[in-house]
N, C-alpha and C positions, 0 to 999 in steps of 0.2 A: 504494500500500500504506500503509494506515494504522499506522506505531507509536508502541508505547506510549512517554510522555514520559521526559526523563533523570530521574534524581533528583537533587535540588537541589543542585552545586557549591556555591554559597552565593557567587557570583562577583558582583561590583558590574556596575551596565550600562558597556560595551565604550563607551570614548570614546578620541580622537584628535586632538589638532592638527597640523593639516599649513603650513606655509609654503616655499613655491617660491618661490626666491631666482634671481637676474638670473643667476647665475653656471651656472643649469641646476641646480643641487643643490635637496636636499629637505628640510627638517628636518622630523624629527616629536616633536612629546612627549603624555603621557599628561597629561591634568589632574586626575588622581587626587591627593590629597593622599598624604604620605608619611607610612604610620605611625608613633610615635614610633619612634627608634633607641637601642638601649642604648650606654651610655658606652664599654664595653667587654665580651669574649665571658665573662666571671666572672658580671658583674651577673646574666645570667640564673642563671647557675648558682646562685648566692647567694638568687636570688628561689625559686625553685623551693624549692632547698633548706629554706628559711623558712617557704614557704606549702603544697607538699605533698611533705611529707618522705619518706613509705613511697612516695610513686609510683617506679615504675621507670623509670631513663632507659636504660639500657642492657642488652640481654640476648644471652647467646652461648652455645651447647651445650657444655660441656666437653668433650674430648676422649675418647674412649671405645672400649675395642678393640674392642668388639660393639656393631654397631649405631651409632645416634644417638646422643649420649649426652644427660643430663638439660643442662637451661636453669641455666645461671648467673647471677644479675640484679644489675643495680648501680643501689639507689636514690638519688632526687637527695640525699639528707642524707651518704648513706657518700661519693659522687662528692664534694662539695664537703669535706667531712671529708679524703679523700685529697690530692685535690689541692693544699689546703694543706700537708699534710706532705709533696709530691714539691716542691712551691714553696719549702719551707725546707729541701729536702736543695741542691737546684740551687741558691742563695743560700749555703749553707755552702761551697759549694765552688769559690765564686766566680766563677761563667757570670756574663752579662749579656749585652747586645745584639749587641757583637762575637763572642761564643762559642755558636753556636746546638747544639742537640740538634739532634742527625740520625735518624730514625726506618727504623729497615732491619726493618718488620715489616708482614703482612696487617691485616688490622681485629681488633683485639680492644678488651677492657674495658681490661689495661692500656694497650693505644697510648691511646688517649680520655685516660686518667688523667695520661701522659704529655704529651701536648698541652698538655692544659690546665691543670697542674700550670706547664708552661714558661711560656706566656703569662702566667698567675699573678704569675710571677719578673719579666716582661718579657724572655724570652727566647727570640729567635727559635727554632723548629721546622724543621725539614729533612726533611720525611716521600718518602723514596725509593722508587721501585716496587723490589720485591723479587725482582721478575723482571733487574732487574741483577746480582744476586749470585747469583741461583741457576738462570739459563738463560741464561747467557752462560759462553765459554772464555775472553776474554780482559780481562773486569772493566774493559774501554774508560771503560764512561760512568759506571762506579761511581766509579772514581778522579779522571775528570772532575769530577763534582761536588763529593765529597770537596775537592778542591784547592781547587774554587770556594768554598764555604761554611764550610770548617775548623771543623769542629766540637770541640768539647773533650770533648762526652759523647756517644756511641752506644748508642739503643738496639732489639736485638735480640729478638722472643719468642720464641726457642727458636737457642742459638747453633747445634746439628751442622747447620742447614740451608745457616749462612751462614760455614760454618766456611773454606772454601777464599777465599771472599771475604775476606771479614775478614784473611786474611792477606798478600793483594796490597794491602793496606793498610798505611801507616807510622802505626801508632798509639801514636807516642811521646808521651806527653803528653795523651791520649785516653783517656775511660775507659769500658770497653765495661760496661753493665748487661744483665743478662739477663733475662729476667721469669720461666723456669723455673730462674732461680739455678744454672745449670750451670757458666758460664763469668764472671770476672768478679764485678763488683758485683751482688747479688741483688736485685730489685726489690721484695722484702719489706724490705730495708734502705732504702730510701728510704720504703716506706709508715710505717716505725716512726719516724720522725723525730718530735719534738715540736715542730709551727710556734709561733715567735714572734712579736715586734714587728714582724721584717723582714719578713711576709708580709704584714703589714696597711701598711707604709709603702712595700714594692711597691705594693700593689692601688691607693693613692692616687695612686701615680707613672703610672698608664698611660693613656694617653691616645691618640686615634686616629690619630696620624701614628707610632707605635711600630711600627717591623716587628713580624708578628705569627707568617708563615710565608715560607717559599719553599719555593714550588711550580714544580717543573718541567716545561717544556714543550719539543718538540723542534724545532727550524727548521730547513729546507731540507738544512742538514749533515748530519741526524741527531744533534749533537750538543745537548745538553737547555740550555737557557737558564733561569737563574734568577730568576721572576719574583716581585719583592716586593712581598708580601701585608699589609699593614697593616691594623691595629686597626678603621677608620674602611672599609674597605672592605668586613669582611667583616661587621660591624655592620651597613650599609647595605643593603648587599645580601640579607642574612639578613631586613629585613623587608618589601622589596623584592614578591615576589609575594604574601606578606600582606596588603598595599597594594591589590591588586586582587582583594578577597574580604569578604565579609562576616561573617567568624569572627571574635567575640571570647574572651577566657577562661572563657566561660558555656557554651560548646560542648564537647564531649568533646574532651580533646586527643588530637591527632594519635598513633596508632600503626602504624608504619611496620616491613616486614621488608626488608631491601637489604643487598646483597652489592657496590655498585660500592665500587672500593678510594678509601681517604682520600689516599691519595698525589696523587691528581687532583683535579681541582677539583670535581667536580659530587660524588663522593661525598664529598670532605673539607668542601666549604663547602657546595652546595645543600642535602644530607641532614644532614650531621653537625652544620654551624651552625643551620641552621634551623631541624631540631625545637628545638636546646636552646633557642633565645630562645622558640617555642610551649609550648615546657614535656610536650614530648611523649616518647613511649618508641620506642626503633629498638629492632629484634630483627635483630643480625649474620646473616647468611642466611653459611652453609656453603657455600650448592651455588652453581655457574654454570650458563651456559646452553650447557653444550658436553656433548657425547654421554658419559654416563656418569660425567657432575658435576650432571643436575637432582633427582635424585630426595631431594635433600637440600631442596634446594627447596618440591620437592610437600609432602614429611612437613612441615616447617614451616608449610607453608600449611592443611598438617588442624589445626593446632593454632593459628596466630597468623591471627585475622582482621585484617586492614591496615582502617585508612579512606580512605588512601592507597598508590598502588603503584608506583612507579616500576622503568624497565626498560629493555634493549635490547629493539629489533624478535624478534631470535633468540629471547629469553627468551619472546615472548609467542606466538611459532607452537609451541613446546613445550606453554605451557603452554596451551596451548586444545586441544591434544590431549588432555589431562589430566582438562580441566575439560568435554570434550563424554562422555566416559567414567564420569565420576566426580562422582554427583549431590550423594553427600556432601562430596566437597572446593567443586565449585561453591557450594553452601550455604555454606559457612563463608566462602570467597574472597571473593562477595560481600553478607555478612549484615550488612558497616558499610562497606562501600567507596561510598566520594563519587568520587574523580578516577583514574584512569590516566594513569600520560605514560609517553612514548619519548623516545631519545634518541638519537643516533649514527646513526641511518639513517632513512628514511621506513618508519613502518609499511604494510603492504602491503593495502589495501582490501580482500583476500581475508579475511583475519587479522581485523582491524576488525568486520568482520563475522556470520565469526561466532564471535568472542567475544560480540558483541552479543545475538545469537541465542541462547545459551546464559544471558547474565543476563538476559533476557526471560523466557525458561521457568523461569527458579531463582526471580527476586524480583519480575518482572512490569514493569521499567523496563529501562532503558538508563542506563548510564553515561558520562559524559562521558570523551575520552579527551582529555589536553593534552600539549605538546609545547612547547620553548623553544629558546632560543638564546644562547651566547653564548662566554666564552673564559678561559681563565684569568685573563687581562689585566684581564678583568671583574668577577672574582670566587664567580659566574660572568655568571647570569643576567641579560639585560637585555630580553631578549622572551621571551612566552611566549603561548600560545592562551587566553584566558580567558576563552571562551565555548561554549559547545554547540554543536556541529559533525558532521556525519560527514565532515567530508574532513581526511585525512591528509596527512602533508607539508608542515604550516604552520611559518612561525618565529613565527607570531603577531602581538604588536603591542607600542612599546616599554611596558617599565614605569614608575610612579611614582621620577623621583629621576634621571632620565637624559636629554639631548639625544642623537637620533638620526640622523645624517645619510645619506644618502645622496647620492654623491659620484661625479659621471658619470666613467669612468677609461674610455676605450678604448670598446667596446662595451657596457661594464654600469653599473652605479651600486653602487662601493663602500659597504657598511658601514662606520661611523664612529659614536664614539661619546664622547662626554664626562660626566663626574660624579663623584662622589664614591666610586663603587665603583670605578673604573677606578685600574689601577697607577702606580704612579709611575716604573716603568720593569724595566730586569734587573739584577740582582747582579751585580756584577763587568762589567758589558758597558755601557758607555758609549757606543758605536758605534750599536749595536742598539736602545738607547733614544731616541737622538735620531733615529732613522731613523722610530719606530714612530709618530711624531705628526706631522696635519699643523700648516698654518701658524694655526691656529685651537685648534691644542690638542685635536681631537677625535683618541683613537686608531684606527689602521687596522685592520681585518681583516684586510683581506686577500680578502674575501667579498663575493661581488655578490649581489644581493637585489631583488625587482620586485614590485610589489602585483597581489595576483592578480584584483585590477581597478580600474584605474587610476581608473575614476569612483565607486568606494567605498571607500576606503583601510577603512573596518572590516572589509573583509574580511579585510584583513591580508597578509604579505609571505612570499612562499616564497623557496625558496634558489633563488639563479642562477649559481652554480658561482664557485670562485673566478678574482679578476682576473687572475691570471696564468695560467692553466690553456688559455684557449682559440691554439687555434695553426691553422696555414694546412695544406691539402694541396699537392700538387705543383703543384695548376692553380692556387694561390692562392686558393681559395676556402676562408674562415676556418669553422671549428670549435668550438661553443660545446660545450665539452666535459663544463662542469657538468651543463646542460640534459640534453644525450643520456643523459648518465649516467643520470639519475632515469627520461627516459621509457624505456631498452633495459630497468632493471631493472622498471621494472613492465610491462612489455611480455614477458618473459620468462618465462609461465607457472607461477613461482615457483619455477625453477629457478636465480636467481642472489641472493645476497644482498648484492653488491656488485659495480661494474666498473671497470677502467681502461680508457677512451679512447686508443686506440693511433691512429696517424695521418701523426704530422708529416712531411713532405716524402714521404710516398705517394701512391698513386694515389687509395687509397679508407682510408675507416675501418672499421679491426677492433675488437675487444673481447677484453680477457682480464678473464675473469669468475669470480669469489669464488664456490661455489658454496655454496644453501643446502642443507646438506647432508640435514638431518628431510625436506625435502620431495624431496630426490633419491633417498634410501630410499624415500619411500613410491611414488614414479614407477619406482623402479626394482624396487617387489615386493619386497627384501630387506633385513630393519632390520639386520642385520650386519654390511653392506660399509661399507669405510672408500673414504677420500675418493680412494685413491689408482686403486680399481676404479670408483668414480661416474662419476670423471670421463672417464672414455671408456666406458662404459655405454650403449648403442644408445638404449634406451628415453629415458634421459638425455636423450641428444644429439637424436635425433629430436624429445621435447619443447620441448628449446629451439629447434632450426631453425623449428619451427610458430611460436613466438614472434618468432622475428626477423623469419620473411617476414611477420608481419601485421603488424611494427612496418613494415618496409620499403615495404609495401604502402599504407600509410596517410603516409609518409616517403618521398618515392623519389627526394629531393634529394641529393646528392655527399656534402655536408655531414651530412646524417641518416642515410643508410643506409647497413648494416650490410654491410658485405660478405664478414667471419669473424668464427668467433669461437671461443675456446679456454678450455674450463675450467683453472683452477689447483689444485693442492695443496694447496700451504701459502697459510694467512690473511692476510690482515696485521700485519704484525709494527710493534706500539707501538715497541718500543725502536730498531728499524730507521728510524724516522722516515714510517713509511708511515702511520700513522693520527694524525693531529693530536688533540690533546686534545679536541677538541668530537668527535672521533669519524668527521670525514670523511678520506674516503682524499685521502692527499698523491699525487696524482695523476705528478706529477714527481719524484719519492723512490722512487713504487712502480714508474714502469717502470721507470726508470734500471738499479735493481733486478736489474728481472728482464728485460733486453733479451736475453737469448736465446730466453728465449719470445716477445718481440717478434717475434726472428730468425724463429722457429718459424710463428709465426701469418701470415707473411706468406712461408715459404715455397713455392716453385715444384719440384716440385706438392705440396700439402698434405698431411699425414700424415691415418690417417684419425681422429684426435682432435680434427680443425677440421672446424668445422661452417660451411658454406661456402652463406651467405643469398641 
């Protein structure tokens, strides 16, 4: 079948250095020069603000009882205008390095204003998922970090949300600002500041080994470690896949619509750093990709064409619903879109496709879709796909500015990675830092990784489940349980959107599987049932058994095949420690978890809710 070519990514050509070393390990680096790096995350702001002042860097729907409500916009001159005056309120009130701003809010124009206002100052940022304060009973890992980070100012965008929180707090000496001026310091009292000298002999003071944030991530505990974000890392990083493209300032700059939260890395440093050094505009996306949170989404997408789109898997099996339906949102979706990426799971070949199919018929090309990899630790990004491909599932290939190693551990080859974007370790955890480097200085993953052809490294590295994840059955015979993972869920007729690898000291291996739930509606004939009638749904279960016996069929090893398998519930739970920041399930956190369903899926004789391959 002949199709029509992509449209031009504007991607420089795919190079690689590989050196194999006596020890069995791999290095690779990119020999792409590194595009310049700004001194610090202002400069751009300052640059923009300078050279085009009305462009808009930031835009959010106000709140609105009916409906959508209107676009808020914040251009580069007013952003750089504010933040100076949030830079000489935090300077009056004397923060500095030891004293960070802790951010207990979703994505808005003030958090941005807030951020970068602090770094301004030189003072650390604390931006917390807000899902601690306001979907938890007992405020465990809010007070966690709190203790960890001691912040002297909090701030909240709307307190009644976070109002029970906030009180399992000892905020003696704390000052809570609010940005709807409810509770507390009003966030208009910090915009009305009149910045001084001190703001200008801050900005001279900052320099790239200055903490810039701490960003939390969860380990094996489930409790979140504080990892420190520096100047110099997130600068690097920020021009990092720039580096492998051929866009300069003569180009349209980038406008982007995303909804991932700045609390994490990929939407605080990949999206929120990276447009500002491009000089480009985000539009805060409202909606998620969970059943009767996207339609915020779509409306935005009738109205903001992206050049770029970034996304979960989930996000983009909705949105091809949408866009095989809806000629005029296709039109707009893709009338300047250059790249798609994912992230957090393998897009599913099905999905891929035809979205494809659809921008073929809208604009008469293909779009390239990319995918990366990497960790908070990182900053984030240090691999990414940067080339025209139809196959899903890549980590890509390293980027400009990083040694990559691969590092034989057990049966895989550890990811390892060294440079200038990489952490300098955790807040407060000295233990945990010196645990996390080997004896070369390269950080661990954690992450095993294999070239998905050993005689062409361009083709680049898929994921191989992580090093610790794989375990033994009863007969001894070992379990690579990352692998299985990726082929049961593509194997599974698009009924699962994620699984856990059940097994250890059994006879056989089962699955408890994440289910997707748009496409378990549309298998099951009714767009109304919730997750909790899906998952035992005949037509369901019947579709996944077909999926398993041809994986099994094709697999019919101890180690490969499937011998149950049990839809779940509930999701994976971030703050539970079940989904690691890059987005893959914590395999050992998730069953630990939920070992009664363990119990369940392997009991004698089966309920009829297992599906039995």
């Amino acid at each position: 079948m002949n199709l029509p070519p992509f449209r031009d990514p504007k991607y420089v050509e795919r190079k690689v250095e590989v050196e194999h070393r006596a020890d069995g390990s791999i290095l690779l680096r990119n020999p792409h020069p590194l595009r310049d790096v700004p001194a610090n995350l202002i400069e751009p702001l300052r640059k923009w603000a300078a050279e085009a002042p009305d462009r808009v860097w930031l835009g959010r729907r106000k709140a609105s009882g009916e409906g959508f409500g209107a676009w808020e916009r914040l251009t580069y001159a007013d952003a750089e205008r504010k933040t100076r005056a949030i830079a000489q309120a935090l300077l009056d009130r004397g923060l500095g390095a030891s004293s960070p701003v802790m951010i207990l809010s979703g994505n808005s124009i003030e958090h941005a204003l807030m951020t970068y206002g602090a770094i301004l100052a030189g003072i650390p940022v604390a931006p917390v998922s807000p899902s601690y304060a306001t979907m938890s009973s007992d405020f465990d890992k809010l007070r966690y970090v709190f203790d960890l980070v001691q912040p002297k100012l909090i701030f909240v965008q709307e307190a009644a949300p976070f109002a029970r929180a906030l009180a399992a707090l000892d905020l003696d000496g704390v000052e809570l600002v609010t940005a709807d001026g409810s509770h507390g310091t009003a966030f208009a009292d910090l915009l009305a500041t009149k910045p001084g000298r001190d703001v200008e002999e801050s900005y001279a003071r900052l320099d790239g080994d200055m903490v810039a944030k701490y960003l939390f991530t969860s380990g094996s505990t489930g409790m979140p470690k504080a990892v420190i974000t520096t100047q110099r890392m997130m600068c690097v990083n920020s021009v990092m896949p720039r580096s492998v493209t051929l866009e300069d300032e003569t180009d349209e700059p980038p406008v982007l619509l995303n909804w991932l939260p700045w609390n994490h890395c990929f939407g605080g440093n990949a999206i929120l750093n990276n447009l500002l050094v491009a000089g480009g505009t985000l539009y805060i996306d409202g909606g998620r990709p969970v059943p009767g949170g996207f339609a915020e989404t779509v409306e935005n997408l009738r109205e903001i064409a992206p050049t770029a789109y970034s996304n979960v898997p989930a996000a983009y099996t909705m949105l091809v619903d949408e866009l095989e339906n809806d000629a005029a949102l296709a039109s707009m979706f893709f009338s300047r879109l250059r790249v798609m990426a994912y992230g957090g799971a393998a897009l599913s070949q099905d999905i891929y496709e035809r979205i494809q199919t659809v921008a073929i018929r809208t604009v008469g090309e293909r779009i390239v879709f990319s995918s990366g990899y990497g960790a908070t630790e990182t900053a984030p990004t240090i691999c990414n796909v940067h080339w025209a491909t139809g196959r899903m599932g890549l980590l890509g290939l390293p980027l400009p500015g990083i040694d990559l190693k691969l590092a034989p551990v057990g049966q895989k080859m550890e990811v390892r990675v060294r440079g200038q974007c990489i952490t300098p370790g955790y807040h407060g955890n000295p233990e945990k830092t010196r645990d996390a480097y080997d004896e070369e200085g390269f950080y661990c993953l954690g992450d095993g990784a294999r070239f998905v052809d050993p005689e062409n490294p361009l083709e680049g590295l898929v994921f191989d489940g992580r090093v610790a994840e794989d375990f033994k059955l009863a007969t001894g015979t070992w379990v690579s349980a990352g692998k299985l993972r990726v082929d049961v869920v593509t194997s599974a007729n698009g009924i699962l959107s994620d699984a856990l690898i059940a097994g250890l000291d059994r006879a056989s291996v089962g699955i408890l599987g994440f289910p997707n739930i748009p496409a378990c509606r549309t298998i099951a004939g009714d767009a109304a049932l919730g997750a909790e009638d899906l998952v035992r749904h005949p037509a369901v279960l019947e579709r996944l058994a077909e999926g398993l016996r041809a994986h099994n069929k094709e697999n019919p090893g101890s180690s490969t095949r499937i011998a149950r398998a049990l839809l779940m519930v509930e999701p994976p739970s971030i703050d539970a420690g079940e989904l690691t920041d890059k987005g893959y399930i914590n395999q050992a956190v998730a069953l630990s978890r939920r070992v009664a369903l363990v119990g369940k899926l392997y009991a004698d004789p089966p309920g009829n809710d297992v599906v039995c391959a």
